[in-house]
FIROLO-975202 format. One record per residue (C-alpha): z, x, y; residue in three letters. Coordinates in pm, 1 decimal. Each point is the difference from the previous one (the first is absolute). Last residue first. Example, Ala and Ser with C-alpha at 12.3 -4.5 7.8 and 13.67 -1.06 7.14 Angstrom:
BEGIN
         c3         c1         c2   residuo
      714.0     1367.0     -106.0       SER
       66.0     -137.0     -344.0       ALA
***
This chain:
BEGIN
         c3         c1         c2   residuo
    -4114.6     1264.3    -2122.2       UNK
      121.4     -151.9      358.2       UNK
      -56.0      256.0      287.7       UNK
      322.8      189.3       63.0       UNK
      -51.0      149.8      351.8       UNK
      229.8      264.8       78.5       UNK
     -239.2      218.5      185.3       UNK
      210.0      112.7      263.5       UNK
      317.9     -130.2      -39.8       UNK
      207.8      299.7      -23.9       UNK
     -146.3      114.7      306.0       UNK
      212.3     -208.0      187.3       UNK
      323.1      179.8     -105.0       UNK
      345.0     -119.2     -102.9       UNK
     -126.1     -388.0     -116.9       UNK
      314.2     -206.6      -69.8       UNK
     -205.8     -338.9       88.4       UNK
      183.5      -97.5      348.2       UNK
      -24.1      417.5      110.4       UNK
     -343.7      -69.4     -141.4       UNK
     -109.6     -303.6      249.2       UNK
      229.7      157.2      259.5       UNK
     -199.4      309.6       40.9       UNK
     -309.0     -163.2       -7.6       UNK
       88.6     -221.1      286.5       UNK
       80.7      281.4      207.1       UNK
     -390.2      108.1      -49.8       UNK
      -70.6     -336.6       54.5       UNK
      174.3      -45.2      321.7       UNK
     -135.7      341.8      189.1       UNK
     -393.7      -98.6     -140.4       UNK
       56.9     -380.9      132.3       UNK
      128.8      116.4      333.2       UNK
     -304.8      -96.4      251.9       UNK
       42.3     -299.1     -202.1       UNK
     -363.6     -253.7      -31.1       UNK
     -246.9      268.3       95.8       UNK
      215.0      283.4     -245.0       UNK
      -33.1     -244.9     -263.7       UNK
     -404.4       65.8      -17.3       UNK
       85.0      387.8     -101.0       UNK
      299.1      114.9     -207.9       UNK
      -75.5      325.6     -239.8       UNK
      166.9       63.5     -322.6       UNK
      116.2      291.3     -211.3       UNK
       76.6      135.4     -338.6       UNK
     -264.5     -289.1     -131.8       UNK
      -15.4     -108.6     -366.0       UNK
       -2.1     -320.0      -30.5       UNK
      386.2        4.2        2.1       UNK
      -17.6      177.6      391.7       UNK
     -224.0     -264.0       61.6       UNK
      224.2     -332.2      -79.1       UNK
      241.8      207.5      210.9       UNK
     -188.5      -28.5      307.6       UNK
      -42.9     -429.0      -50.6       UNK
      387.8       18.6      -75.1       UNK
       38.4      169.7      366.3       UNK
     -184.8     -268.9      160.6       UNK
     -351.5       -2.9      126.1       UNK
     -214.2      229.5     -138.1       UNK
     -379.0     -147.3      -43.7       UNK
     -178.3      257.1     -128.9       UNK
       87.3      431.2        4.1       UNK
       87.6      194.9     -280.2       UNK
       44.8      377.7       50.0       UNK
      -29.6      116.2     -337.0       UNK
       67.6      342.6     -175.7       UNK
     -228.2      135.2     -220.2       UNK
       12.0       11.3     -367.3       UNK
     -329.1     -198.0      -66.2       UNK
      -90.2     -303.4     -185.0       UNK
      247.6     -234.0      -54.5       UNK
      118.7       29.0      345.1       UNK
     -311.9      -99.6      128.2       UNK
       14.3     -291.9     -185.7       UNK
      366.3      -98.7      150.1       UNK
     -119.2       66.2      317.4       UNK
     -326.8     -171.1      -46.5       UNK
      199.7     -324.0     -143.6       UNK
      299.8       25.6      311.5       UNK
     -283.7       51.0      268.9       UNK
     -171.5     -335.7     -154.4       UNK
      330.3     -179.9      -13.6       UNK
       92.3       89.2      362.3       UNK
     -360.9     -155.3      185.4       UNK
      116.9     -317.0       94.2       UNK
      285.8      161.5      143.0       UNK
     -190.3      203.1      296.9       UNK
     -318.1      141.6       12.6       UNK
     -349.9      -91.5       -3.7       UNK
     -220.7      261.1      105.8       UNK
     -331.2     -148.3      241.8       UNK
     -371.5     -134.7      -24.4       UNK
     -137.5     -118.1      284.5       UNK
       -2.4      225.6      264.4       UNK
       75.2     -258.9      280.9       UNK
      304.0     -138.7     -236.0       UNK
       45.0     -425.7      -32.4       UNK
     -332.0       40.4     -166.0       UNK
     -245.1     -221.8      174.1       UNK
      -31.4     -421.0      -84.7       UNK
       85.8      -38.7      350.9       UNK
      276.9     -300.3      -20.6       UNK
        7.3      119.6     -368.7       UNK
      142.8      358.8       61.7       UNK
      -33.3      152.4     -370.9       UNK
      202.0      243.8     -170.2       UNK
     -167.8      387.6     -134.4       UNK
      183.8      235.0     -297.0       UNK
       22.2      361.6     -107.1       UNK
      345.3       47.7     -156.7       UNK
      189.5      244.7      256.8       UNK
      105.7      345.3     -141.4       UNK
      213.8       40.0     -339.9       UNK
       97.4      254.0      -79.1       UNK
       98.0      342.3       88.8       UNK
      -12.6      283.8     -222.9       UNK
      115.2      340.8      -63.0       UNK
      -22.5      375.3      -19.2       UNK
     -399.1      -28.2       45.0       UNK
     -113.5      308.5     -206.2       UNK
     -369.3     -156.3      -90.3       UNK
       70.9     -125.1     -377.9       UNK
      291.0     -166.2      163.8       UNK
     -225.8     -186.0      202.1       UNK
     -260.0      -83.2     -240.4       UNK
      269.5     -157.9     -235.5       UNK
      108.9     -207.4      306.3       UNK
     -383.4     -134.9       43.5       UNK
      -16.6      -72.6     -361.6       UNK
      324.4     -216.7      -52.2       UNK
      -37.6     -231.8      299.4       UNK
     -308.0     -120.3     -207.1       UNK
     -242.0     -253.1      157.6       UNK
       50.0      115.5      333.7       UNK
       93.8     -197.8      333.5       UNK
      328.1      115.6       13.7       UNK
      -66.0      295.4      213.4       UNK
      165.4      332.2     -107.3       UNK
      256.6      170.4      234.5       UNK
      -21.4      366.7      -81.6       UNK
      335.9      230.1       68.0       UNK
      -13.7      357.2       80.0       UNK
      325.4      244.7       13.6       UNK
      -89.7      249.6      231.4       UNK
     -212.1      335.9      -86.9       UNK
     -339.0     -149.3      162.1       UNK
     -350.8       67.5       25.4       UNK
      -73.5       24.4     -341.2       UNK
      161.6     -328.7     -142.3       UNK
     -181.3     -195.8      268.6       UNK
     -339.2      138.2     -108.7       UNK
       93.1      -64.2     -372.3       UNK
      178.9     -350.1      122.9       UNK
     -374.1      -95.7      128.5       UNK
     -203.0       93.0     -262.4       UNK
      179.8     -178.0     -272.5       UNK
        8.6     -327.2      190.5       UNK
     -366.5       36.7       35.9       UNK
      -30.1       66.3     -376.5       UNK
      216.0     -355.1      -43.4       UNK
     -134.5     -219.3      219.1       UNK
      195.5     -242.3      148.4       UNK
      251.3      233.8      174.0       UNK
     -260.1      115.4      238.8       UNK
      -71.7     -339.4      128.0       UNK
     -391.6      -86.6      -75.6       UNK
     -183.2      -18.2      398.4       UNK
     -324.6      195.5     -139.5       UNK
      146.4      249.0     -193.4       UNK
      -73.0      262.6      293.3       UNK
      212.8     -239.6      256.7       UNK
      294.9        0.7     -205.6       UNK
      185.9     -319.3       55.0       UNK
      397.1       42.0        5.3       UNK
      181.8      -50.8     -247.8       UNK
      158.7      365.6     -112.6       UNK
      207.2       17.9      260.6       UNK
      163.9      347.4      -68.4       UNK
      384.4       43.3       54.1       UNK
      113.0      321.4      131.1       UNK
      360.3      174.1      -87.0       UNK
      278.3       96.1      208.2       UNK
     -121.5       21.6      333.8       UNK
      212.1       86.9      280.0       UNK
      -22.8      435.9       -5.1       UNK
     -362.0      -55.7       25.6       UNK
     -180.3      270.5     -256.5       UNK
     -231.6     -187.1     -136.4       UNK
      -96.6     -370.6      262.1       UNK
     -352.3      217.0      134.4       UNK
      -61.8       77.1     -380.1       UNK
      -20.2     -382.6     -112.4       UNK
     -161.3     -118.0      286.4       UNK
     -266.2      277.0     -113.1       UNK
      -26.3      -97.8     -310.2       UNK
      -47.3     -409.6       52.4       UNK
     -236.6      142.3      241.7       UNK
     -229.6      166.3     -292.0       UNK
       35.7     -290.7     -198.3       UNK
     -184.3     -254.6      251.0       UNK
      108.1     -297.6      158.7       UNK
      386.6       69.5       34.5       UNK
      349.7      -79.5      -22.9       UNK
      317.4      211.2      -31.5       UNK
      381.6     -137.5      -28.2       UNK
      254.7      219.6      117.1       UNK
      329.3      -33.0     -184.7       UNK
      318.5       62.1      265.0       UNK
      352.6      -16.8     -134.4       UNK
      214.8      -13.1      282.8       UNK
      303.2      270.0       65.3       UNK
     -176.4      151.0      301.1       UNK
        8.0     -312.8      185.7       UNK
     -358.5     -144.2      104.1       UNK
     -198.3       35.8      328.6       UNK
     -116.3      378.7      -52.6       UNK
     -197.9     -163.9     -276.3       UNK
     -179.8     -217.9      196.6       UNK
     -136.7      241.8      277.5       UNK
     -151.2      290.6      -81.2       UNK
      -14.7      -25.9     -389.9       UNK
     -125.4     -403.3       26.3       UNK
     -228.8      133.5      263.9       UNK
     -151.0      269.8     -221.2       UNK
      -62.8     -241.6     -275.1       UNK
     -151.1     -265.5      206.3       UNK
      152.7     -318.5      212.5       UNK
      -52.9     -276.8     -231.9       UNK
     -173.4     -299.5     -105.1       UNK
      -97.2      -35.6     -353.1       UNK
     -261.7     -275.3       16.9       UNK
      298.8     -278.6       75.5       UNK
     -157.9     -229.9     -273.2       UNK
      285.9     -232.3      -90.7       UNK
      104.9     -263.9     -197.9       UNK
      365.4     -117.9      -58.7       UNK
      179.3     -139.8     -292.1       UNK
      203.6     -293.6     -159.8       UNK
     -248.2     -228.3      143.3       UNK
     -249.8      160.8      221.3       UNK
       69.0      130.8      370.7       UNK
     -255.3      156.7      151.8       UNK
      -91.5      360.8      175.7       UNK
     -339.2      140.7      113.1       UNK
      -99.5     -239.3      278.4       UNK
      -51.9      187.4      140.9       UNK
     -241.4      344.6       64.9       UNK
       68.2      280.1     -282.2       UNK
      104.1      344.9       -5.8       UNK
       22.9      235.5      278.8       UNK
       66.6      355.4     -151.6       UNK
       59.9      279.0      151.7       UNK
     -115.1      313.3     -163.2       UNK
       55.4      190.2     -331.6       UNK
      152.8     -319.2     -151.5       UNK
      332.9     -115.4      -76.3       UNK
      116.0     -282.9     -156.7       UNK
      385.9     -177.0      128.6       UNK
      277.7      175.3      -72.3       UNK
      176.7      -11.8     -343.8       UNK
      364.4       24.1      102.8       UNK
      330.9       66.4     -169.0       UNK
      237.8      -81.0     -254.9       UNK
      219.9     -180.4      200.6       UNK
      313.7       57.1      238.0       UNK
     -142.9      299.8      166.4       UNK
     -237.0     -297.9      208.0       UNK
      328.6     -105.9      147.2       UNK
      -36.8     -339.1      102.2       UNK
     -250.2     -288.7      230.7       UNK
      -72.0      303.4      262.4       UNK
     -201.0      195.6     -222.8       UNK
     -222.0     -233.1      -98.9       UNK
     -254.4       92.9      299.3       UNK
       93.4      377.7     -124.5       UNK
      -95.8      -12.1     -325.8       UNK
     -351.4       56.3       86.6       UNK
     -138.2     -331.3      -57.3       UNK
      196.2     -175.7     -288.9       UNK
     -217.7     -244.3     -203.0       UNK
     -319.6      226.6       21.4       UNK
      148.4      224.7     -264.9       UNK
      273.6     -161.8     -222.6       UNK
      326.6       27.0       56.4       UNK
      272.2      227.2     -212.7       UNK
      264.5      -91.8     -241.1       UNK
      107.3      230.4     -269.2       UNK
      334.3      144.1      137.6       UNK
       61.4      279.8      139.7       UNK
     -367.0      144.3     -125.7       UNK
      -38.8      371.2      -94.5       UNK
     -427.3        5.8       36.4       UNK
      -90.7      194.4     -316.9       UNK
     -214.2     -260.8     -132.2       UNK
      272.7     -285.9       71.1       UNK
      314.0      149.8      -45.1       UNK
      240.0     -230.6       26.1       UNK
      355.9      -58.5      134.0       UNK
      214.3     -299.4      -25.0       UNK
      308.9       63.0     -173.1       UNK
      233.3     -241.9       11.7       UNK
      354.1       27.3       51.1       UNK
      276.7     -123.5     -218.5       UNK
      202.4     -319.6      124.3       UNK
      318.7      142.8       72.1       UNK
      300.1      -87.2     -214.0       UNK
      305.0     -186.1      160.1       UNK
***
C-alpha cells in the first residue's frame, strides 16, 4: 500500500517561519493562554495577542458586543494589560515552541514607537503587528490607516524603532485598499495584514439606541469574508509584500480561498467565540483539503487566482 505523501505546511510570513499558516486574530484570543487549555497551541501557526499599549488600558463600558447576522459587532476599546505586563507576565504563560506576534496600539505616533521598542529584543516575540485603525487623536478622531500621509508617518516611526518583522493591518474603511498598502511598503513594513473590522452601527428598536453604548462598532464575522477576499486580492496586485489576510474565516476552504487571493497566511478571529478549537481544526483542515487535491506545499497556492480574461 502507498503512503499518502506529506504536506508541507510551512510559511514564512515576513520573516516569521510559520508551521503552518494559520494563526488567530488579535483581540479574538486573549493571551494565548485562556485558549490554551482547549489544544496544543504548538499545533498552529501561532498567536496574534491582543493590542498593546504603553499603559493599561480599560476600554469601553457595555454593552460593547452584539450579535448581527452572519457577523458580530464590537467596540471593546482595546482593553489590555500594557506592554510591560504582557512581557512580565503573559508571555512567561505560553510554551516556548508558540509563535507569538505582538500587536501594538496607540493614540499618538510617538507611543506607537515606544511600544514598539519596549517589545525589541524579547526572546518570545517574533514579529509586531501595528493596528493601524485606531483613531488618532491629532487628526481629529480619522483612523490612521484612512489617511494615507498619516499612514506613512506612522510605519516610518514604527520602522525605526524596531528590527522585527513588522506587519500593518489596514482598516477597510478606505476608498482604495491599493494606496494605503503601497504607502506601507514604501515605508519598510515587511508585510501586511488585512482586513480589520468594517465600521458599522445596528439598532435596538424597543429603545430606539444603538444596540452598542459607544455607538459605532467593527463588524466582523462571515458577512464580512468577500470584502477581506477583494482587498486581499487588490492588495496583492499592488505590492510584493506578504499578506496576512484576516475576515470572516470559518472553515478550512474559507482559509484557502485567501491563500489563492494572494495571502501566504491567514488569521482566525470571530470563529474562535463559537469553537474554542476552530484555529487547531482549520489548520488540519487545510492539510486535508490539498492532500485530497494533490497539492505538495501550501504555498503553492498562494496567489493562484485565475480571474476570467
Amino acid at each position: 500500500m502507498t503512503a499518502t505523501p506529506a504536506v508541507d505546511t510551512r510559511v514564512d510570513l515576513a520573516g516569521i517561519a510559520l508551521r503552518n499558516p494559520v494563526l488567530t486574530a488579535s483581540g479574538t484570543f486573549g493571551y494565548g493562554s485562556e485558549l490554551a487549555p482547549f489544544f496544543d497551541l504548538e499545533a498552529i501557526g501561532g498567536i496574534v495577542a491582543k493590542s498593546l499599549t504603553l499603559a493599561p488600558r480599560q476600554g469601553n463600558p457595555p454593552a460593547r458586543i452584539a450579535e448581527t447576522p452572519a457577523g458580530m459587532l464590537n467596540a471593546i476599546g482595546l482593553e489590555n494589560v500594557g506592554v510591560d505586563a504582557f512581557v512580565a507576565e503573559k508571555l512567561p504563560k505560553l510554551a516556548q515552541g508558540v509563535v507569538v506576534v505582538a500587536s501594538v496600539f496607540e493614540t499618538e505616533i510617538d507611543r506607537y514607537a515606544e511600544v514598539c521598542k519596549r517589545l525589541t529584543g524579547v526572546p518570545r516575540v517574533a514579529g509586531l503587528e501595528i493596528n493601524a485603525s485606531c483613531p488618532h487623536v491629532k487628526s481629529g478622531g480619522i483612523e490612521f490607516g484612512q489617511r494615507a500621509e498619516v499612514l506613512a508617518q506612522l510605519v516610518r516611526a514604527t520602522r525605526r524603532a524596531t528590527a522585527l518583522p513588522l506587519l500593518v493591518k489596514l482598516s477597510p474603511n478606505v476608498t482604495d485598499i491599493r494606496e494605503m498598502a503601497r504607502v506601507c511598503e514604501g515605508e519598510g513594513a515587511d508585510g501586511l495584514s488585512l482586513i480589520n473590522t468594517l465600521q458599522a452601527l445596528d439598532v435596538d428598536l424597543a429603545t430606539r439606541r444603538p444596540v452598542l453604548r459607544n455607538g459605532l462598532g467593527g463588524l466582523s464575522g462571515p458577512a464580512i469574508r468577500p470584502v477581506a477576499l477583494r482587498m486581499v486580492w487588490q492588495a496583492s496586485q499592488a505590492v510584493k509584500l506578504p499578506i496576512c489576510g484576516i475576515g470572516g474565516i470559518m472553515t478550512a476552504e474559507d482559509a484557502i480561498k485567501f491563500l489563492v487571493c494572494g495571502a501566504t497566511a491567514v488569521q482566525v478571529g470571530t470563529a474562535n467565540y463559537l469553537n474554542p478549537m476552530a484555529s487547531l481544526e482549520i489548520a488540519r483542515g487545510m492539510e486535508d483539503w490539498a492532500r485530497a487535491h494533490g497539492v505538495a506545499r501550501l504555498a503553492d497556492l498562494v496567489g493562484t487566482l485565475q480571474p476570467f480574461a
